[in-house]
PDBQT receptor file of N, H, CA, C and O in Angstrom, charges set to zero:
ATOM      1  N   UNK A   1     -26.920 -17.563  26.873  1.00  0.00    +0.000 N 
ATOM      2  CA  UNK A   1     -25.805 -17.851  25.985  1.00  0.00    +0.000 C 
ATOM      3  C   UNK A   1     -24.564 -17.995  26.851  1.00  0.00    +0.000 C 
ATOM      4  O   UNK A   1     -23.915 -17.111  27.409  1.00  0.00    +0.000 OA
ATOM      5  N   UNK A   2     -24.370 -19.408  26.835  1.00  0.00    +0.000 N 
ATOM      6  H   UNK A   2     -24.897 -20.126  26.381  1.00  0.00    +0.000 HD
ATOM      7  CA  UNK A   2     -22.638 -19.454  27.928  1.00  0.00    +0.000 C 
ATOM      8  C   UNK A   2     -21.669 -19.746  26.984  1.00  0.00    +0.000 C 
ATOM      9  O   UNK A   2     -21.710 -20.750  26.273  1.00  0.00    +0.000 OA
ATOM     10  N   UNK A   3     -20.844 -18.949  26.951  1.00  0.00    +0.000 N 
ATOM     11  H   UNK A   3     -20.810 -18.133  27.529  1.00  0.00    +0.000 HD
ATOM     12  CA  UNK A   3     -19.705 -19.093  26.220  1.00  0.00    +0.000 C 
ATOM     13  C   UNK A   3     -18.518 -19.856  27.147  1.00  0.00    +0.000 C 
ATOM     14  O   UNK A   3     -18.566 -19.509  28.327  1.00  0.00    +0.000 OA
ATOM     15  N   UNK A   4     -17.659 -20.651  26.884  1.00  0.00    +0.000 N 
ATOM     16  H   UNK A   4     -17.620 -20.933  25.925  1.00  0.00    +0.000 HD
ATOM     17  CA  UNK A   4     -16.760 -21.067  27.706  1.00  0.00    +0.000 C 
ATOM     18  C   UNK A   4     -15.388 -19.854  27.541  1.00  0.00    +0.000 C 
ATOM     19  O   UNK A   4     -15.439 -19.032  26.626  1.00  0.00    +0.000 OA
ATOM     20  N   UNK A   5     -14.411 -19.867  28.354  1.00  0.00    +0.000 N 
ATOM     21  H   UNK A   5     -14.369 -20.534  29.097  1.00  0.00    +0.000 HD
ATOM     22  CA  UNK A   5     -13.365 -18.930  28.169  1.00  0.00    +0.000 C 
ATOM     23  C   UNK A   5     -12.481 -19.131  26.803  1.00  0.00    +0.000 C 
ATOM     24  O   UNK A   5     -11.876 -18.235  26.213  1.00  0.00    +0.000 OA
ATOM     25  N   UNK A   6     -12.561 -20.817  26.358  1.00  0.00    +0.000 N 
ATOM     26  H   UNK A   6     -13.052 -21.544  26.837  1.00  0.00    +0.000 HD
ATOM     27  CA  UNK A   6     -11.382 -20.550  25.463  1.00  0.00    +0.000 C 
ATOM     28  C   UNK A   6     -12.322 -20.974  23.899  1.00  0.00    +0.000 C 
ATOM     29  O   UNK A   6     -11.814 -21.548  22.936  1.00  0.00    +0.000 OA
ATOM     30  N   UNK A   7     -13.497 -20.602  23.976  1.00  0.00    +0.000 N 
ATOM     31  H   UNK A   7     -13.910 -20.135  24.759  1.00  0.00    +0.000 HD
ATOM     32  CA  UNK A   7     -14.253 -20.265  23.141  1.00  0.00    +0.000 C 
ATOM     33  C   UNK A   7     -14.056 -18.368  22.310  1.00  0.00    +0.000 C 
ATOM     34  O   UNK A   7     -13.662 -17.694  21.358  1.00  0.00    +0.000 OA
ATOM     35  N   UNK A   8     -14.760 -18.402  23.746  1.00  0.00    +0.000 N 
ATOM     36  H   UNK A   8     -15.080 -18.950  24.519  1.00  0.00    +0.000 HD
ATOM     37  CA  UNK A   8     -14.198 -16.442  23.548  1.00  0.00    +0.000 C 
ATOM     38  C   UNK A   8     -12.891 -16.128  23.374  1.00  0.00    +0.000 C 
ATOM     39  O   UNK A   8     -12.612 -15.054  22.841  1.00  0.00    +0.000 OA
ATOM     40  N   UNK A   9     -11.979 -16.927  23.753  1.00  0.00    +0.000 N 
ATOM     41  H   UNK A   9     -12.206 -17.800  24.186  1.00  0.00    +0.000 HD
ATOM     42  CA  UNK A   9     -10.218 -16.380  23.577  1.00  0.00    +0.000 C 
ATOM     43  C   UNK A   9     -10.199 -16.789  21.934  1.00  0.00    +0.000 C 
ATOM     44  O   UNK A   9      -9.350 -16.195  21.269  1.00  0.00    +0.000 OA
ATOM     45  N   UNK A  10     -10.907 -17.576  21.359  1.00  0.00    +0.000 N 
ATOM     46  H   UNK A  10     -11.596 -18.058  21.900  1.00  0.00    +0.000 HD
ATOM     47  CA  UNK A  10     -10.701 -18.053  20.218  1.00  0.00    +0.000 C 
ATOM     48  C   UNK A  10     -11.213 -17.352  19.307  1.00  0.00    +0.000 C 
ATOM     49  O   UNK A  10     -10.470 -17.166  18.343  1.00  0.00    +0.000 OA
ATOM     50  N   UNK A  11     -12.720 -16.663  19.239  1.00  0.00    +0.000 N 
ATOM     51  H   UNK A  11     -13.323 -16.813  20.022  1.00  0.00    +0.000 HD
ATOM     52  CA  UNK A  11     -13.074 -15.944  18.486  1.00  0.00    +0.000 C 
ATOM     53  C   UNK A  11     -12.964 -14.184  18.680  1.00  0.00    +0.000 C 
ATOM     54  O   UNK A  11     -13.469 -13.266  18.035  1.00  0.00    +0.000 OA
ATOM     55  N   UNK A  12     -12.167 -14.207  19.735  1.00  0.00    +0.000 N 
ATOM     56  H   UNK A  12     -11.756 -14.953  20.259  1.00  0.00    +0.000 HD
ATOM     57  CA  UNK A  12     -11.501 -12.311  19.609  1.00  0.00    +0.000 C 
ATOM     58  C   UNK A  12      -9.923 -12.436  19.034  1.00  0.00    +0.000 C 
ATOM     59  O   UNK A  12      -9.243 -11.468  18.693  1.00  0.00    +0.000 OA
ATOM     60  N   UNK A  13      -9.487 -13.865  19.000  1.00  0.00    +0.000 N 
ATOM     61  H   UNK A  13     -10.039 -14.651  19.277  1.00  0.00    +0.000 HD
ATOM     62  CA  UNK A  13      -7.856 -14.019  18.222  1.00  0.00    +0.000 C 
ATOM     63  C   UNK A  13      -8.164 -13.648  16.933  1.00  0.00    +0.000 C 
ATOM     64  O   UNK A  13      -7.656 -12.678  16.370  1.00  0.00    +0.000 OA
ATOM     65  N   UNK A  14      -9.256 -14.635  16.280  1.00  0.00    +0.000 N 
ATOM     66  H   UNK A  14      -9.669 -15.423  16.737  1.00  0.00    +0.000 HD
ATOM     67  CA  UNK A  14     -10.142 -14.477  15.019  1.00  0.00    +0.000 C 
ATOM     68  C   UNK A  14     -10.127 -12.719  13.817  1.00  0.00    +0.000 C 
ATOM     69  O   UNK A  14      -9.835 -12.179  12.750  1.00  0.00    +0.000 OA
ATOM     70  N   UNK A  15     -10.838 -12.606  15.462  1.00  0.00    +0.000 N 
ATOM     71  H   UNK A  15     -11.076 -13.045  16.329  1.00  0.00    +0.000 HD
ATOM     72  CA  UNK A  15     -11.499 -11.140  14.956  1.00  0.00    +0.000 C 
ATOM     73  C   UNK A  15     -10.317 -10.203  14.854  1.00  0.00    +0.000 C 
ATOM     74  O   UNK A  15     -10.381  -9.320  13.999  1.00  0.00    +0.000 OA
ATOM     75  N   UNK A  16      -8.950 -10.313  15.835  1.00  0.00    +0.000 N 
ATOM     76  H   UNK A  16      -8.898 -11.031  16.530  1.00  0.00    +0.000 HD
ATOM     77  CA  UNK A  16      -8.007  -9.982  15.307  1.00  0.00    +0.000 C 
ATOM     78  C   UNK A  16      -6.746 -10.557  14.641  1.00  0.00    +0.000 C 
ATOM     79  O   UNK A  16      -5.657  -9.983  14.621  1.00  0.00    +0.000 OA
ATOM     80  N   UNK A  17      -7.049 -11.892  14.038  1.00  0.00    +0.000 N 
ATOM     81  H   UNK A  17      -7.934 -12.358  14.055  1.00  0.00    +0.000 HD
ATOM     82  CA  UNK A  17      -6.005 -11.886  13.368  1.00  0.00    +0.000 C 
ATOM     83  C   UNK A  17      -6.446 -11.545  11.449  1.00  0.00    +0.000 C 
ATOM     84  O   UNK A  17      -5.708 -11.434  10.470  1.00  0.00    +0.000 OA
ATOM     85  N   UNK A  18      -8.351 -11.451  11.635  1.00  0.00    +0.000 N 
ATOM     86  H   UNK A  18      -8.950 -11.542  12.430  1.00  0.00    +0.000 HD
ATOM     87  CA  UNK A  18      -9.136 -10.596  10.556  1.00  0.00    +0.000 C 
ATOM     88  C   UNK A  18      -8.248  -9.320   9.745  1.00  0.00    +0.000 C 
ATOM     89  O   UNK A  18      -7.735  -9.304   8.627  1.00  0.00    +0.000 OA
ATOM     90  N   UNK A  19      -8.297  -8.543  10.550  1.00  0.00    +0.000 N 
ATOM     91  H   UNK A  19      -8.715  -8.555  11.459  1.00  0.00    +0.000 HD
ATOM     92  CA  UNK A  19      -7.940  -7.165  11.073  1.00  0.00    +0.000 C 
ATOM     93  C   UNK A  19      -6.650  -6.920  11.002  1.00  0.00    +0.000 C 
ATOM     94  O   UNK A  19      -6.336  -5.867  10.446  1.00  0.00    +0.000 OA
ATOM     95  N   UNK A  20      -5.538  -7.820  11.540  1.00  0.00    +0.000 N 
ATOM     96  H   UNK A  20      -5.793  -8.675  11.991  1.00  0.00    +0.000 HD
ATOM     97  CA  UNK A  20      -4.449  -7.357  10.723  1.00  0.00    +0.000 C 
ATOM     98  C   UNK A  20      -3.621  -7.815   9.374  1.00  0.00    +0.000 C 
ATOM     99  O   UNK A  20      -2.529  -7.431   8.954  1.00  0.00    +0.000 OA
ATOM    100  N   UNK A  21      -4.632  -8.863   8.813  1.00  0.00    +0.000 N 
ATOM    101  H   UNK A  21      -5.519  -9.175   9.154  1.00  0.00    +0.000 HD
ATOM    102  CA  UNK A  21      -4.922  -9.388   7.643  1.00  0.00    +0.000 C 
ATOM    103  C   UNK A  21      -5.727  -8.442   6.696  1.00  0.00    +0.000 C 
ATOM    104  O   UNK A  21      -5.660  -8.676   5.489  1.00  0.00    +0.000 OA
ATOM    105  N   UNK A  22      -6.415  -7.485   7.100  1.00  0.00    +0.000 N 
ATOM    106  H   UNK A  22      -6.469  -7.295   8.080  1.00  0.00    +0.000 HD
ATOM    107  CA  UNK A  22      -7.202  -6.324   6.099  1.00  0.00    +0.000 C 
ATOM    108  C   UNK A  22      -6.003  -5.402   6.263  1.00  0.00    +0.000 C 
ATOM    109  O   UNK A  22      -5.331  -5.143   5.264  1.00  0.00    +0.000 OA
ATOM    110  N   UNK A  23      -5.666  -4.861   7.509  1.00  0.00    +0.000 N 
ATOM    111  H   UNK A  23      -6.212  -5.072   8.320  1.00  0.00    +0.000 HD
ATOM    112  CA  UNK A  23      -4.664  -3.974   7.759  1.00  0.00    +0.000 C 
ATOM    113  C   UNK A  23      -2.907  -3.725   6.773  1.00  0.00    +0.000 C 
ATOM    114  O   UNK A  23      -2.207  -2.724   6.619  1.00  0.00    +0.000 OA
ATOM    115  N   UNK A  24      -2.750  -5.238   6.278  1.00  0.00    +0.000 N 
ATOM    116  H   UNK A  24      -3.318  -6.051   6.403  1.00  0.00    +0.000 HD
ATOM    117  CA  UNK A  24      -1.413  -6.005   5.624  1.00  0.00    +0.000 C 
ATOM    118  C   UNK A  24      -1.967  -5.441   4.039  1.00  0.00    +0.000 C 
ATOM    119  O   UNK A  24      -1.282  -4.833   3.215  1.00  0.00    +0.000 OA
ATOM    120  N   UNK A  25      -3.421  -5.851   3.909  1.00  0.00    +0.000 N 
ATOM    121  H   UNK A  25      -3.977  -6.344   4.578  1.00  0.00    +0.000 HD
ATOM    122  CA  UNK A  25      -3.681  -5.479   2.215  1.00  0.00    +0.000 C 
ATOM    123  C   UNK A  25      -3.621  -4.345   2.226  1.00  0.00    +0.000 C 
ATOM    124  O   UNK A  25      -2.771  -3.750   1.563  1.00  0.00    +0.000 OA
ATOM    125  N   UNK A  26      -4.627  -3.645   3.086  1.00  0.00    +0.000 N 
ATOM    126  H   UNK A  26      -5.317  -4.128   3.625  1.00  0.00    +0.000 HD
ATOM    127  CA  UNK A  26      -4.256  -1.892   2.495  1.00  0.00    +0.000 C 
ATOM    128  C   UNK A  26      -3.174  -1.528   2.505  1.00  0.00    +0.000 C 
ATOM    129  O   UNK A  26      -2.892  -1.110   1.381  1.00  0.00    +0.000 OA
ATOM    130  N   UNK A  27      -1.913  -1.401   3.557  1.00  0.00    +0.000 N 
ATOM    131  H   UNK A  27      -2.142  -1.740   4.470  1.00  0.00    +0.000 HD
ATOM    132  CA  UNK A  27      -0.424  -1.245   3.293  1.00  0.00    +0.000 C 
ATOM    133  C   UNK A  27       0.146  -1.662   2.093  1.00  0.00    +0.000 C 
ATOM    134  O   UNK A  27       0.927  -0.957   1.454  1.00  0.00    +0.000 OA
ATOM    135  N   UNK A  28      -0.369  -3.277   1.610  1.00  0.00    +0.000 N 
ATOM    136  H   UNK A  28      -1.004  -3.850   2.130  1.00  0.00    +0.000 HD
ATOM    137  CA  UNK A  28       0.370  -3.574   0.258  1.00  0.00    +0.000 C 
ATOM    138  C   UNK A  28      -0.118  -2.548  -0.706  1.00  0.00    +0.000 C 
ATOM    139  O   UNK A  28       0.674  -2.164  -1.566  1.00  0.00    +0.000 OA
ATOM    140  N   UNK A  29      -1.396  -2.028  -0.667  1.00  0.00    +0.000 N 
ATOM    141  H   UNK A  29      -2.039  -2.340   0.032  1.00  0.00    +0.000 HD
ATOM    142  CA  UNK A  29      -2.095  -1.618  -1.823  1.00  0.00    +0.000 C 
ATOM    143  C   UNK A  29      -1.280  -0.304  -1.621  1.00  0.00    +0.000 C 
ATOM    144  O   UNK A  29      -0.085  -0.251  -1.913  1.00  0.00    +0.000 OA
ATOM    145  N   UNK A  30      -1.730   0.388  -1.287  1.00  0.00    +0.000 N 
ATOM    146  H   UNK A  30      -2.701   0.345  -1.050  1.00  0.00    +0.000 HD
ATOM    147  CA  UNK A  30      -1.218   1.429  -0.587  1.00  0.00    +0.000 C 
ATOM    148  C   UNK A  30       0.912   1.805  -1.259  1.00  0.00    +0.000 C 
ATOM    149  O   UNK A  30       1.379   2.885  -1.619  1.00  0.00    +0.000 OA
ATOM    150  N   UNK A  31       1.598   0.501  -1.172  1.00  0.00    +0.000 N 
ATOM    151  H   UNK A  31       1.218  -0.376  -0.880  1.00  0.00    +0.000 HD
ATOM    152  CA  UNK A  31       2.784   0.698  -1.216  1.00  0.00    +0.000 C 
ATOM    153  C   UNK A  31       2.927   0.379  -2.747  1.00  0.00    +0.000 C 
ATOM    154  O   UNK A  31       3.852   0.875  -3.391  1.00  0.00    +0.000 OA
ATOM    155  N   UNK A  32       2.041  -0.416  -3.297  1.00  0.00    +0.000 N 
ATOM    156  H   UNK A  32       1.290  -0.818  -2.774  1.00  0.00    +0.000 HD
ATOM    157  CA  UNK A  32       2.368  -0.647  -4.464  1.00  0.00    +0.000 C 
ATOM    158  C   UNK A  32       1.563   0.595  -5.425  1.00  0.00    +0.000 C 
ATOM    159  O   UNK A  32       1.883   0.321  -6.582  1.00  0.00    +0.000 OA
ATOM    160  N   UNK A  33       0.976   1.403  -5.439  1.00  0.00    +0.000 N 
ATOM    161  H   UNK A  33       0.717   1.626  -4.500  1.00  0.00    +0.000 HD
ATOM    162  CA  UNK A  33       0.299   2.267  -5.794  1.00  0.00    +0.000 C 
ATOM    163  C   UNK A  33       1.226   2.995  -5.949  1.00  0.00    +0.000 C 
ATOM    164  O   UNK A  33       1.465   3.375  -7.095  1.00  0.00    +0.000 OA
ATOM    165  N   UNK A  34       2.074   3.441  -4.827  1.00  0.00    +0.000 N 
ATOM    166  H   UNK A  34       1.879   3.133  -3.896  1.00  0.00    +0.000 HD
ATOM    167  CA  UNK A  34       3.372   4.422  -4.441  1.00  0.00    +0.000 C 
ATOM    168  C   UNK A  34       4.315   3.811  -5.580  1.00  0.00    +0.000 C 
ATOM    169  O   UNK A  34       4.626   4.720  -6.349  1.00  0.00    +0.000 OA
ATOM    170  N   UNK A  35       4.903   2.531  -5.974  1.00  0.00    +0.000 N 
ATOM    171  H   UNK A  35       4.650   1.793  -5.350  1.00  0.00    +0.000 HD
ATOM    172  CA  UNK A  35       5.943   2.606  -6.801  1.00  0.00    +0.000 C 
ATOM    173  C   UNK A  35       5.098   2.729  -8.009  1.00  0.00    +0.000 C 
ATOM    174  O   UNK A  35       5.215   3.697  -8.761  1.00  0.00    +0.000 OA
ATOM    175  N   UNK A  36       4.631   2.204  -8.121  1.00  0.00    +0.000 N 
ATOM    176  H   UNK A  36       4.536   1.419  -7.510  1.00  0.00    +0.000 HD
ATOM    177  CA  UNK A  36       3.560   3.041  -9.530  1.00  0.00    +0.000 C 
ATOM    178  C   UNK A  36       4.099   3.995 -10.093  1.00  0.00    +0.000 C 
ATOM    179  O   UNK A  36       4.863   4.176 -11.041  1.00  0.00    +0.000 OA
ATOM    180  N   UNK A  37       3.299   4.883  -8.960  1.00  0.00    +0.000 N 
ATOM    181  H   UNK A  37       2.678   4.737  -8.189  1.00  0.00    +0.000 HD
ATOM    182  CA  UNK A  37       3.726   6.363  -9.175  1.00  0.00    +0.000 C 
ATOM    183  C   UNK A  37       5.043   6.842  -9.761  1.00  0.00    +0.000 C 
ATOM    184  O   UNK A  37       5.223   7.344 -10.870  1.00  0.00    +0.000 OA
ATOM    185  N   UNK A  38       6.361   6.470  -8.338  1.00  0.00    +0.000 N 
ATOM    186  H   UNK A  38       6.215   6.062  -7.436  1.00  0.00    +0.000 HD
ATOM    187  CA  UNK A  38       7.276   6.468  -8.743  1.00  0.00    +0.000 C 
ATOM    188  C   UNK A  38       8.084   6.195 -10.339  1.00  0.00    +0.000 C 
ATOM    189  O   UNK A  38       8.945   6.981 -10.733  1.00  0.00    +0.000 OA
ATOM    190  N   UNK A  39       7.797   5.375 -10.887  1.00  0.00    +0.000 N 
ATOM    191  H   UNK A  39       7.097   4.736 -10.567  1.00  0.00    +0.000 HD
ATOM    192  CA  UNK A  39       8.140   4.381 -11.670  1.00  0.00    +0.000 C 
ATOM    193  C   UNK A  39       7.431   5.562 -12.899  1.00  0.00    +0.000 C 
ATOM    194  O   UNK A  39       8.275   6.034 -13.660  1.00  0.00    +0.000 OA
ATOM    195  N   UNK A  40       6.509   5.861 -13.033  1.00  0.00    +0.000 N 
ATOM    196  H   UNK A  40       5.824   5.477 -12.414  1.00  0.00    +0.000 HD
ATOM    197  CA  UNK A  40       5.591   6.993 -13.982  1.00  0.00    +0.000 C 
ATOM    198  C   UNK A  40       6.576   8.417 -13.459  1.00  0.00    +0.000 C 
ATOM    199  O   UNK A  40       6.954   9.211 -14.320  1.00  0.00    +0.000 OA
ATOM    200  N   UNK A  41       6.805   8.555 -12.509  1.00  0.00    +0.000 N 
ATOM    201  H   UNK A  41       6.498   7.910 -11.810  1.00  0.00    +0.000 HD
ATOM    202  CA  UNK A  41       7.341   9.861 -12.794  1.00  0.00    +0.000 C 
ATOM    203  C   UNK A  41       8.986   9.742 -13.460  1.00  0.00    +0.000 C 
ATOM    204  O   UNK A  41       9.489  10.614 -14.169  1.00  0.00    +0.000 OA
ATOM    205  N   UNK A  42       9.572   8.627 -13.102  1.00  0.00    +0.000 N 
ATOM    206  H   UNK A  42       9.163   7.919 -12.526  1.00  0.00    +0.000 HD
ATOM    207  CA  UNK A  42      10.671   8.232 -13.479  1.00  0.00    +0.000 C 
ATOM    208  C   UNK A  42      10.970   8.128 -14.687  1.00  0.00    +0.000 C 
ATOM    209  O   UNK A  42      12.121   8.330 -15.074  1.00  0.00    +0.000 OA
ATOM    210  N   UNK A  43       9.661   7.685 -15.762  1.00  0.00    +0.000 N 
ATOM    211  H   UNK A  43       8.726   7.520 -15.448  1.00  0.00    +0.000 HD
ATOM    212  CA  UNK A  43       9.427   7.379 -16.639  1.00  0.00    +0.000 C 
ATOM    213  C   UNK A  43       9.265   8.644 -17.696  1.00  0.00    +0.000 C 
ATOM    214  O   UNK A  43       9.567   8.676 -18.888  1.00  0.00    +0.000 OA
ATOM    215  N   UNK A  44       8.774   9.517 -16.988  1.00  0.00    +0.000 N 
ATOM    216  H   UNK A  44       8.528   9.491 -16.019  1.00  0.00    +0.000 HD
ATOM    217  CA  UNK A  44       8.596  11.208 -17.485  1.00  0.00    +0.000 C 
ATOM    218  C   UNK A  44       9.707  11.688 -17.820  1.00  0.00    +0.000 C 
ATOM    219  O   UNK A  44       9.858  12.199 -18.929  1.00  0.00    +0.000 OA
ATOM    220  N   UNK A  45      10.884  11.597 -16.739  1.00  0.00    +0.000 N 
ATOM    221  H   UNK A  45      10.762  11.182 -15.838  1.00  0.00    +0.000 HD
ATOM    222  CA  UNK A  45      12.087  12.598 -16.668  1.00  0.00    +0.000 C 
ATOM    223  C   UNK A  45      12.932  11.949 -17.813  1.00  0.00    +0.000 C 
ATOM    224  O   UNK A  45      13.842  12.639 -18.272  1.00  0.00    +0.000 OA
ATOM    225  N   UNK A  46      12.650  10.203 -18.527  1.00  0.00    +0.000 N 
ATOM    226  H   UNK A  46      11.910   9.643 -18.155  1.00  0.00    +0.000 HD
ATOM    227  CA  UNK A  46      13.610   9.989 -19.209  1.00  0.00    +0.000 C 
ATOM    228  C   UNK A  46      13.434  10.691 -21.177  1.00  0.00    +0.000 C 
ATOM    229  O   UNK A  46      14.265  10.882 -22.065  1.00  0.00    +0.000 OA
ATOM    230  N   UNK A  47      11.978  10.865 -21.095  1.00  0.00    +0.000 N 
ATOM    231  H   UNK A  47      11.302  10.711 -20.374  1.00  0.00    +0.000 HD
ATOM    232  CA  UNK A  47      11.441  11.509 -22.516  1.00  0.00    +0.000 C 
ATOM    233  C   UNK A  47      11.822  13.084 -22.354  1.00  0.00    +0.000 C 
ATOM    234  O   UNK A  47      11.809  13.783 -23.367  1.00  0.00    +0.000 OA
ATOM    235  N   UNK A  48      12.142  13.619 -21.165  1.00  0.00    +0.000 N 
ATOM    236  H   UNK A  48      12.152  13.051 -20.342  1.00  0.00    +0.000 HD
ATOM    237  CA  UNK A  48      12.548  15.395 -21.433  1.00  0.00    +0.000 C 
ATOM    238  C   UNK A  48      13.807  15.553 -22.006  1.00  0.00    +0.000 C 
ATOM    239  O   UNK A  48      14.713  14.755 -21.761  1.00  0.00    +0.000 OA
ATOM    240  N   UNK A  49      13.980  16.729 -22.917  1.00  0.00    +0.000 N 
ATOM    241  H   UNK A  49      13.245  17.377 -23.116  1.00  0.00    +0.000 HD
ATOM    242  CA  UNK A  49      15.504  17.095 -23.618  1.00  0.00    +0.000 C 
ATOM    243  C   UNK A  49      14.771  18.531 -22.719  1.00  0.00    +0.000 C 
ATOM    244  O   UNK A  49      13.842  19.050 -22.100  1.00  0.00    +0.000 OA
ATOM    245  N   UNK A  50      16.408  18.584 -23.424  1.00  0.00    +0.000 N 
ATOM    246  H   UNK A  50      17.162  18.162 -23.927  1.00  0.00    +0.000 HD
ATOM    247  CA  UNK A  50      16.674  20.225 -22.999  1.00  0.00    +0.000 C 
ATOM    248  C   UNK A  50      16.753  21.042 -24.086  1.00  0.00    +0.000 C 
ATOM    249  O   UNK A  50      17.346  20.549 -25.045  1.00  0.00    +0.000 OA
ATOM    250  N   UNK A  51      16.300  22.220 -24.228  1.00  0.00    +0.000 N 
ATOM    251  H   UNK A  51      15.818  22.620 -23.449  1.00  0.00    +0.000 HD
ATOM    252  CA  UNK A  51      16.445  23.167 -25.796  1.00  0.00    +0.000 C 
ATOM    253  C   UNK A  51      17.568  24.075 -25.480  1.00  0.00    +0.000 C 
ATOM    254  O   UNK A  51      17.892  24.453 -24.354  1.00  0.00    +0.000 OA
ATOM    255  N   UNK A  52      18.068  24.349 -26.491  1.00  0.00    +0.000 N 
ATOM    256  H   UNK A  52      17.805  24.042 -27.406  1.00  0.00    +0.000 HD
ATOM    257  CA  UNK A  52      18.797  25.705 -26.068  1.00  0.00    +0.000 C 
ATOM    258  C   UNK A  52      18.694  26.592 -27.016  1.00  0.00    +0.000 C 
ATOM    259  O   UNK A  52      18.957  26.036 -28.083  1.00  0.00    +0.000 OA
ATOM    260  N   UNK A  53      18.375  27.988 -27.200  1.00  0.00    +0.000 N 
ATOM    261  H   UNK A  53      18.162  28.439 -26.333  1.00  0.00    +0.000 HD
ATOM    262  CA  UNK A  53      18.310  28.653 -28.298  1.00  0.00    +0.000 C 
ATOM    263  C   UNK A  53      18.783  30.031 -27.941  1.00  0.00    +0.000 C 
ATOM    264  O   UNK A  53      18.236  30.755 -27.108  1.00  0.00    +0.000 OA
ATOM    265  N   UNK A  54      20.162  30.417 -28.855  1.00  0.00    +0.000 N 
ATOM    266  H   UNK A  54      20.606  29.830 -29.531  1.00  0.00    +0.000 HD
ATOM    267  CA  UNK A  54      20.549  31.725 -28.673  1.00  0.00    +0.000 C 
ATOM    268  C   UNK A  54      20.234  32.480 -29.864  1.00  0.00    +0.000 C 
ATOM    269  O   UNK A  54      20.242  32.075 -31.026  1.00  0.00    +0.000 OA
ATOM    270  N   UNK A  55      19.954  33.640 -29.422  1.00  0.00    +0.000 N 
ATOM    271  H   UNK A  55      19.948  33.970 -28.478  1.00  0.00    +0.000 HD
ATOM    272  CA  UNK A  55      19.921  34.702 -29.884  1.00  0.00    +0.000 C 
ATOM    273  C   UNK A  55      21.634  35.902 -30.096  1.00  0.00    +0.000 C 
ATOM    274  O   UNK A  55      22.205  36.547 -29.216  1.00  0.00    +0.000 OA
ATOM    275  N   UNK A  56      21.820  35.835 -30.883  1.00  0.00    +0.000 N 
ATOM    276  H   UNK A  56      21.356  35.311 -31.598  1.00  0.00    +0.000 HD
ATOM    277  CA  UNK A  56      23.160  36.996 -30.876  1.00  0.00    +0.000 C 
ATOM    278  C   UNK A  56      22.854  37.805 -31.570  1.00  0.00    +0.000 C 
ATOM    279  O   UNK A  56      23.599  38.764 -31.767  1.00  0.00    +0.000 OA
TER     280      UNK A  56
């Protein structure tokens, strides 16, 4: 199996430009999951009251 050099330079660019193309989705996933979250807890604090009840 002879590979020429800019054969092999071509398919390890490949293999990493794969890789930081998987690397880009999990970060998106990853960040958008996070405002999610955010956005749900944000969403919590606006339905709380406060009680107050005295006793004298």
């Amino acid at each position: 199996m002879n590979i020429s050099r800019s054969k092999l330079l071509a398919i390890i660019t490949g293999f990493i430009s794969i890789l930081i193309c998987i690397l880009y989705l999990l970060l998106i996933t990853v960040f958008d999951f996070r405002s999610f979250l955010n956005e749900y807890i944000t969403n919590l604090s606006e339905n709380m009251v406060a009680v107050f009840f005295v006793i004298e």
